[in-house]
C-alpha positions as CSV (number, residue, x, y, z in Angstrom):
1,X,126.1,127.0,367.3
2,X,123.0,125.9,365.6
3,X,122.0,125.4,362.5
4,X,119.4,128.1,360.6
5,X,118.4,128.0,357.1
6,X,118.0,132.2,355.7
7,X,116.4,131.8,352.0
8,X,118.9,129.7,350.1
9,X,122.0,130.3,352.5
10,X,122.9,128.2,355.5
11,X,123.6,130.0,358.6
12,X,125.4,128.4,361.9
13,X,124.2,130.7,365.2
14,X,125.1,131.5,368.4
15,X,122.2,131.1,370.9
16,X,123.9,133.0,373.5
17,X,124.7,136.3,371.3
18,X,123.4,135.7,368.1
19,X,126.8,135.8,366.1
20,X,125.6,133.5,362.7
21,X,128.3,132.8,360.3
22,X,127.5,131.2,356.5
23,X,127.7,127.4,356.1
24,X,127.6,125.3,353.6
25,X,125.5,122.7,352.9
26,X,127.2,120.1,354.9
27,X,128.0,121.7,357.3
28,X,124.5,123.0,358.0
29,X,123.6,119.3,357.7
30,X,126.6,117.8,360.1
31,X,125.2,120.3,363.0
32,X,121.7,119.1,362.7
33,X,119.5,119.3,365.6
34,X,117.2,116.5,367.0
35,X,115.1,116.4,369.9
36,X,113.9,113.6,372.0
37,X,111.3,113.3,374.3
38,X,111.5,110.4,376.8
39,X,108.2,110.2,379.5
40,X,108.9,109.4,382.9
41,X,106.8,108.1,385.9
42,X,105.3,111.3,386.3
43,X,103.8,110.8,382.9
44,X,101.6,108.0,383.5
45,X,97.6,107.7,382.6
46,X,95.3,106.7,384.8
47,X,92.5,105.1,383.5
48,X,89.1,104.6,385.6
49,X,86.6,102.7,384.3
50,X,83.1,102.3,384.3
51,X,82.8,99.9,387.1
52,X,83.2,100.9,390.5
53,X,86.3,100.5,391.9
54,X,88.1,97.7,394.5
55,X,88.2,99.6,397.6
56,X,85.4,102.6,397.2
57,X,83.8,103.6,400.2
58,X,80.3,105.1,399.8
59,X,79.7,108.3,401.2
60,X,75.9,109.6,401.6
61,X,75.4,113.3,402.2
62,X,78.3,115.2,403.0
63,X,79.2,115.3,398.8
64,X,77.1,116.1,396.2
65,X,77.6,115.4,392.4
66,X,78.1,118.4,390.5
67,X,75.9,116.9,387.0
68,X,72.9,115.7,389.0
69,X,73.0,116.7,392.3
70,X,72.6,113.1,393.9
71,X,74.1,113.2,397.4
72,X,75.4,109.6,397.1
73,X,78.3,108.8,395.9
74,X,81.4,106.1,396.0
75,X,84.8,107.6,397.1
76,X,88.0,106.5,396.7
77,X,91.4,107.8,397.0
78,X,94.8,107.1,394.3
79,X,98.4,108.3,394.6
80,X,98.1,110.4,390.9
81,X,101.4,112.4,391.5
82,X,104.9,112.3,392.8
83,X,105.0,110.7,396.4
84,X,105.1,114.0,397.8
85,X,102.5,115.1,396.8
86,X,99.1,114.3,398.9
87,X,96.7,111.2,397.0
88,X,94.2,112.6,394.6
89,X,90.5,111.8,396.0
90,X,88.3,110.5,393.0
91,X,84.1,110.3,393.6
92,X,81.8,108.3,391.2
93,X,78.3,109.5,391.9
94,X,76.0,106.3,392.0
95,X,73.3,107.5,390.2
96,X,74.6,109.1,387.2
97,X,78.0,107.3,387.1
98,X,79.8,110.8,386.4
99,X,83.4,110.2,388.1
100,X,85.4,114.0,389.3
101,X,88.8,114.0,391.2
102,X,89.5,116.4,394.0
103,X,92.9,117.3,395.1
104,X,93.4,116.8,398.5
């Protein structure tokens, strides 16, 4: 049962069939619902900056950036998800400094 304010009465449902039955005011209160949201690893933020970063390879050629079209770009690759999931593939082009990720 859950609590449900109707108006001025106080209701205590049924999720599972609907039944609702008149409470009173503690008793609406004493059944109060809370929620909580807790973030897990899977949650995380991954911040880039604007310098390039340790490790990027530079690729010339075989990608082109989607804002400016320069075919020169650093590449570099970052577990994003869950471990079984495959690394995400991030590419900064070097002229315009626009940075897109690419799922592998």
């Amino acid at each position: 049962m859950y609590p449900k304010r109707d108006g001025a009465k106080y209701l205590l449902v049924c999720k599972s069939c609907g039944y609702s039955e008149e409470a009173s005011r503690e008793d609406h209160q004493a059944y109060r619902m809370r929620v909580t949201v807790e973030k897990g690893p899977r949650d995380k933020i991954v911040v880039i900056d604007d310098e390039t970063p340790v490790g990027a390879q530079v690729l010339k050629g075989s990608v082109t950036c989607p804002k400016c079209g320069h075919d020169e770009v650093y590449f570099w690759m970052m577990q994003t998800r869950s471990a079984d999931e495959p690394m995400t593939r991030f590419y900064r082009c070097k002229r315009c400094r626009y940075t897109w990720r690419e799922y592998a």
